[in-house]
TORTILO-970206 format. One line per field, with one value per residue (C-alpha): y negated, z, x; chain. Coordinates in steps of 0.1 Angstrom, whole numbers. Example, Ala and Ser with C-alpha at 12.3 -4.5 7.8 and 13.67 -1.06 7.14 Angstrom:
<pts>
yy = c(45, 11);
zz = c(78, 71);
xx = c(123, 137);
cadena = c(A, A);
</pts>
This chain:
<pts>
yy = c(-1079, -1049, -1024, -1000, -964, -932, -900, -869, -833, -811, -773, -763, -737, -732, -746, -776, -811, -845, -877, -913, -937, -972, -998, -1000, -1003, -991, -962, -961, -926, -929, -900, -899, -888, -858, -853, -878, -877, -903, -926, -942, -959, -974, -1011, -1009, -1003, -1033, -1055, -1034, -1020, -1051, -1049, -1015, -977, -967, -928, -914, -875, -850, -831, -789, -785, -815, -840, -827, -807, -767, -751, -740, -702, -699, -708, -743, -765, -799, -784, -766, -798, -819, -791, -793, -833, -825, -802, -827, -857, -839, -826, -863, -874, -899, -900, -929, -936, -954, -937, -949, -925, -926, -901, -871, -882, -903, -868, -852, -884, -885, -846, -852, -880, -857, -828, -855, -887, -894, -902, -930, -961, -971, -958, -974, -954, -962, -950, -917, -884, -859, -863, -843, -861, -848, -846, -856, -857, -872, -840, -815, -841, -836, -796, -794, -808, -781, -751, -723, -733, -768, -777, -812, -827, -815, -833, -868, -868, -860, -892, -915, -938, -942, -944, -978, -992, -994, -1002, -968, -962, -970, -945, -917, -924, -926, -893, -878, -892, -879, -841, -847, -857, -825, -801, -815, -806, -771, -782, -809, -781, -756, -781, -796, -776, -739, -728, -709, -735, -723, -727, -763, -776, -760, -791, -815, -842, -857, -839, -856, -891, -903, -894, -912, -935, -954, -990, -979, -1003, -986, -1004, -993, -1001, -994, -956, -949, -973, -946, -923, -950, -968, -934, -933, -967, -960, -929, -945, -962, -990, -989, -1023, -1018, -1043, -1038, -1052, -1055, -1038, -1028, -1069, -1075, -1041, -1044, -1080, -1068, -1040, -1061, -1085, -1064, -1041, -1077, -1080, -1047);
zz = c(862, 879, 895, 873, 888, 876, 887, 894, 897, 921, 923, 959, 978, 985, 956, 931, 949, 927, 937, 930, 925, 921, 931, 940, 968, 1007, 1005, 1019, 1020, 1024, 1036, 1033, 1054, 1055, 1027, 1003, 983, 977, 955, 983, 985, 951, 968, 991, 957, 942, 973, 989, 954, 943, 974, 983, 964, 974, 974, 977, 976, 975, 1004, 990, 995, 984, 950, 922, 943, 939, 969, 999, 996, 1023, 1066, 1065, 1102, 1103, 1110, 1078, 1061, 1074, 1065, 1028, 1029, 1042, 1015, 988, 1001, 1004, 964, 959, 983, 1002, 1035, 1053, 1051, 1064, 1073, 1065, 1079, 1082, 1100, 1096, 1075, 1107, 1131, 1099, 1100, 1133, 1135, 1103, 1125, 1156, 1134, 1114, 1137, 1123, 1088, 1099, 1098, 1112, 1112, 1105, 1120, 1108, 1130, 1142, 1148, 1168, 1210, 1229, 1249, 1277, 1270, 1232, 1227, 1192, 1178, 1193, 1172, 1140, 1140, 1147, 1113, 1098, 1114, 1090, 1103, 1098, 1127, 1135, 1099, 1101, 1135, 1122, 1088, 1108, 1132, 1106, 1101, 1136, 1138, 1114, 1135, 1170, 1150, 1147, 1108, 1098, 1125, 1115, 1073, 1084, 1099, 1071, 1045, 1065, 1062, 1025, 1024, 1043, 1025, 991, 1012, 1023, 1032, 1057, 1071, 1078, 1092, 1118, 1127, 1112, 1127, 1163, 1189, 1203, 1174, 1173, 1208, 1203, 1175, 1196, 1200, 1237, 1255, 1228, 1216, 1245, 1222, 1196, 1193, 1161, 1156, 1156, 1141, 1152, 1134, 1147, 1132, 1152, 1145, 1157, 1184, 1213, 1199, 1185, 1227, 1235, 1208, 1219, 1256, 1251, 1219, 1240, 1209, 1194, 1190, 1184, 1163, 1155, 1122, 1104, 1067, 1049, 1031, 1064, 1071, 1040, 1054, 1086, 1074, 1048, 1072, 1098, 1073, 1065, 1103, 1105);
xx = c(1529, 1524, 1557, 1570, 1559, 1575, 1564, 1587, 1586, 1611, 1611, 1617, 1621, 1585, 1569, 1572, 1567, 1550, 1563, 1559, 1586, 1588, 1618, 1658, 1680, 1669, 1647, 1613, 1590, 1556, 1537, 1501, 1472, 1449, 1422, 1447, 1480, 1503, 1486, 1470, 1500, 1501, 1493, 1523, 1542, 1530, 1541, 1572, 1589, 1604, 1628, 1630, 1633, 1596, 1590, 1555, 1552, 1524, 1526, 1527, 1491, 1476, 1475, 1495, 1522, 1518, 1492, 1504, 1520, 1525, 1508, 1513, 1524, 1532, 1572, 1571, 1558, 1586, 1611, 1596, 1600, 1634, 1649, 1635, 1649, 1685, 1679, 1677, 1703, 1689, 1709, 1687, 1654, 1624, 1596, 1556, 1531, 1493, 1476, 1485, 1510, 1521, 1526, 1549, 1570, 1574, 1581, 1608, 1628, 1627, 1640, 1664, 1676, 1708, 1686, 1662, 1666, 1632, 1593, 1559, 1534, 1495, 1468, 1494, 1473, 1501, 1492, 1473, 1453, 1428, 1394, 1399, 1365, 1371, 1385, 1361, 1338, 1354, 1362, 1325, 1317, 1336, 1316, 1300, 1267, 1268, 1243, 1259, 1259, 1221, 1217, 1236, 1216, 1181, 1197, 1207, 1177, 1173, 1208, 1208, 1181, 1200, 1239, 1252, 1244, 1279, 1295, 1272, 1276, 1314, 1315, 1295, 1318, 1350, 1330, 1331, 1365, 1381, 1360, 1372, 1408, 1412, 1453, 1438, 1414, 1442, 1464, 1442, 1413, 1416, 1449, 1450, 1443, 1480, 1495, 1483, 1492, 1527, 1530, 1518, 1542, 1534, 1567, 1596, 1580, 1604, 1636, 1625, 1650, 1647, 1628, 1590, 1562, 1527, 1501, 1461, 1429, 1399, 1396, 1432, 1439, 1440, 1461, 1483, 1484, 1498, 1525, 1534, 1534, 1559, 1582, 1612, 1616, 1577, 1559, 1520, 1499, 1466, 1453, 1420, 1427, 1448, 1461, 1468, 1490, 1506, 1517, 1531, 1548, 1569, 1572, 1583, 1612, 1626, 1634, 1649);
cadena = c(A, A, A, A, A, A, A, A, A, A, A, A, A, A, A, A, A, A, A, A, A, A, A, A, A, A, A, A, A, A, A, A, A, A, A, A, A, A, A, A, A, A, A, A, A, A, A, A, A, A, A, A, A, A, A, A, A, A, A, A, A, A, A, A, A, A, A, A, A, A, A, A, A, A, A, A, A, A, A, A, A, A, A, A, A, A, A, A, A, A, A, A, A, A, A, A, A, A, A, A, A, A, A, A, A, A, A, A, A, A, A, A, A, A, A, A, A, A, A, A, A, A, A, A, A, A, A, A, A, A, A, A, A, A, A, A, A, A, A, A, A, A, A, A, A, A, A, A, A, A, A, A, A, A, A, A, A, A, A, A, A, A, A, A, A, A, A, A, A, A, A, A, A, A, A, A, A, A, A, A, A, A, A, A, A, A, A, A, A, A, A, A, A, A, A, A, A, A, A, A, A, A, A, A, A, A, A, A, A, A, A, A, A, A, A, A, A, A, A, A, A, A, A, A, A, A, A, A, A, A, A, A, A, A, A, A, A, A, A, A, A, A, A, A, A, A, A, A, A, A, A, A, A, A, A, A);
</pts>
């Protein structure tokens, strides 16, 4: 039998946030990543909610919560996530992040220490790193002239013939993704380059204080060796999908 998962409504400040809900007794938020909404974490319900009070919001901008009003940062999304966890009085909570939903966690326990109890970060986006030539890839598939999806789609049957098919089709499909997701395209790529690095968490991961799990597939694995080099308490594992995250992280908030 499947958990019982109720969904919620909230008029805030800035506009009416959509949760999910499933569970009793220590609260857990899961935050989700760019071009999603919180339903991606509908399997960590089914295996987490029996023990814990499992929260999954919308962040304003994306899934069922109202747009954006206003110029959104990853600090005004972690002020949002923190006016609706006081309207439902939640005083400590666990934090699971992926992505970009990683960097607003790990922004809301910098703003918010006293409230964590620990945080799960999946393949964390948030450090600048030099020559990240990884993003300069992806803002270049979102230019008005879309010369590089051209170039990969012209590439792609030569591509499968020398094992780089599946990289290409994967960078195609994450194209699709953000421009179904004009909140993810502010966020990362269409804000003032300024504006971005000032978010950039590399100068305060070291006062994180808080029991980190960073858990790295593939994709993410050198942003998520930085977060674990700077987080004092962080413990890095990298897994191979998303059974075997789902394993470790249930594992790993038993131990806590």
């Amino acid at each position: 039998m499947g958990c019982v998962v109720r969904n919620g409504r909230l008029r805030l400040n800035q506009g009416q946030i959509f949760w999910r809900e499933t569970g009793q007794g220590e609260a857990i938020a899961f935050i989700h990543r760019e071009y999603s909404d919180g339903s991606q974490w509908l399997d960590f319900f089914e295996n987490v909610g029996p023990d814990y009070q499992c929260f999954a919001p919308d962040l304003l901008g994306f899934g069922d919560s109202d747009p954006a009003v206003s110029s959104q940062s990853i600090q005004w999304q972690s002020e949002i996530l923190a006016e609706f966890f006081s309207q439902l009085n939640l005083k400590k909570i666990y934090f699971v992040g992926d992505s970009l939903g990683a960097w607003v966690a790990t922004r809301y326990a910098l703003n918010n220490p006293e409230q964590i109890q620990g945080l799960v970060l999946l393949s964390p986006i948030g450090f600048e790193a030099p020559n990240n030539a990884g993003y300069f890839l992806e803002k270049c598939l979102l230019l008005p002239i879309p010369i590089l999806p051209w170039g990969l789609k012209l590439l792609y049957p030569l591509g499968k013939l020398i094992g780089l098919g599946q990289k290409i089709q994967k960078l195609l499909n994450y194209r699709q993704q953000l421009l179904k997701s004009p909140a993810s395209r502010r966020l990362l790529f269409q804000r003032h380059p300024s504006e971005i690095q000032a978010e950039y968490l590399n100068s305060e991961l070291s006062q994180l204080t808080a029991p980190t799990l960073i858990v790295s597939a593939d994709q993410g694995s050198h942003q998520a060796l930085l977060f674990a080099q700077k987080i004092l308490q962080a413990q890095m594992v990298k897994v191979q999908d998303k059974i075997e995250a789902i394993a470790l992280i249930k594992n790993w908030l038993k131990q806590q």
